[in-house]
C-alpha positions as CSV (number, residue, x, y, z in Angstrom):
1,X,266.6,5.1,117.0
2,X,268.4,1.9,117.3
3,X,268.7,-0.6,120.5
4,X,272.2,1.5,120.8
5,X,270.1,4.8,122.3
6,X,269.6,2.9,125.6
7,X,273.2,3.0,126.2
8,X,273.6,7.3,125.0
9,X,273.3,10.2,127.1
10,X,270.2,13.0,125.9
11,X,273.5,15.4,125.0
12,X,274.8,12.5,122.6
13,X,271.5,11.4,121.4
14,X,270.8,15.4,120.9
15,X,274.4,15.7,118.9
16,X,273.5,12.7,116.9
17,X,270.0,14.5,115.5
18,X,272.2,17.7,115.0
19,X,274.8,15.4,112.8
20,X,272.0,14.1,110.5
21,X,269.9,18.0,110.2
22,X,273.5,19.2,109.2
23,X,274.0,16.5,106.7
24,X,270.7,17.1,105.3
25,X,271.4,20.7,104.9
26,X,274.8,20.1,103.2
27,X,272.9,17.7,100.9
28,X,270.4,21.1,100.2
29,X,273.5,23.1,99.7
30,X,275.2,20.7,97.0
31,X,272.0,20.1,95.3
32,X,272.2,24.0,95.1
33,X,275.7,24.3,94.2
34,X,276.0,26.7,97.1
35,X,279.4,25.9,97.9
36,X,280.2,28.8,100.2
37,X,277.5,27.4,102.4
38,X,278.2,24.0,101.9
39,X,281.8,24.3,103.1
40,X,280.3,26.2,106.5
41,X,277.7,23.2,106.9
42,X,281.0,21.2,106.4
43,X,282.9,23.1,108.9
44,X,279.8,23.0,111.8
45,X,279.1,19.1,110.7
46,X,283.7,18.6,111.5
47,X,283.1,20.2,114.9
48,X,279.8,18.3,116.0
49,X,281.8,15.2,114.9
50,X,285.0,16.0,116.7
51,X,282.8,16.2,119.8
52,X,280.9,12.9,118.7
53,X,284.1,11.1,118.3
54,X,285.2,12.5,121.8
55,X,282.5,10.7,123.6
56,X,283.0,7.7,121.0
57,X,282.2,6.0,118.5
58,X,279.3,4.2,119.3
59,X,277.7,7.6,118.5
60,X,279.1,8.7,115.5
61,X,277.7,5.5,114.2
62,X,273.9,6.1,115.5
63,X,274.1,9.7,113.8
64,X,275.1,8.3,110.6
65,X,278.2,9.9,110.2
66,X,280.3,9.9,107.4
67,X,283.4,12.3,108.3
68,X,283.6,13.3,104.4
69,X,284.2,16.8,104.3
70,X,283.9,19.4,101.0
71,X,286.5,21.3,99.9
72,X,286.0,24.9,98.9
73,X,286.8,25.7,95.4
């Protein structure tokens, strides 16, 4: 973690590691072409954001964050 960790609480620094796990997974799901499950990995990855950008965004940068979402075809 960066210098910026000093400055998060452990529930940000905890939604931070969930943020990058659910980005990997939704990396494993495209790489799989499962799209129903990458648009669910899309949907949980909105709502850990949403509460990431809530505390601000200072922490969406230390999880690595993109905010690019899938659409389900």
């Amino acid at each position: 973690m960066t210098n910026h960790s000093s400055s998060l609480t452990d529930t940000e620094v905890e939604l931070a590691s969930i943020a990058r796990m659910l980005r990997h997974i939704r990396e494993s799901a495209r790489a799989l072409e499962a799209q129903a499950v990458e648009y669910c990995i899309d949907m949980a990855l909105q709502a850990v954001a949403n509460e990431l950008r809530d505390r601000g965004e200072l922490v969406i940068a230390a999880a690595g964050f993109d905010n690019r979402t899938t659409l389900l075809q």
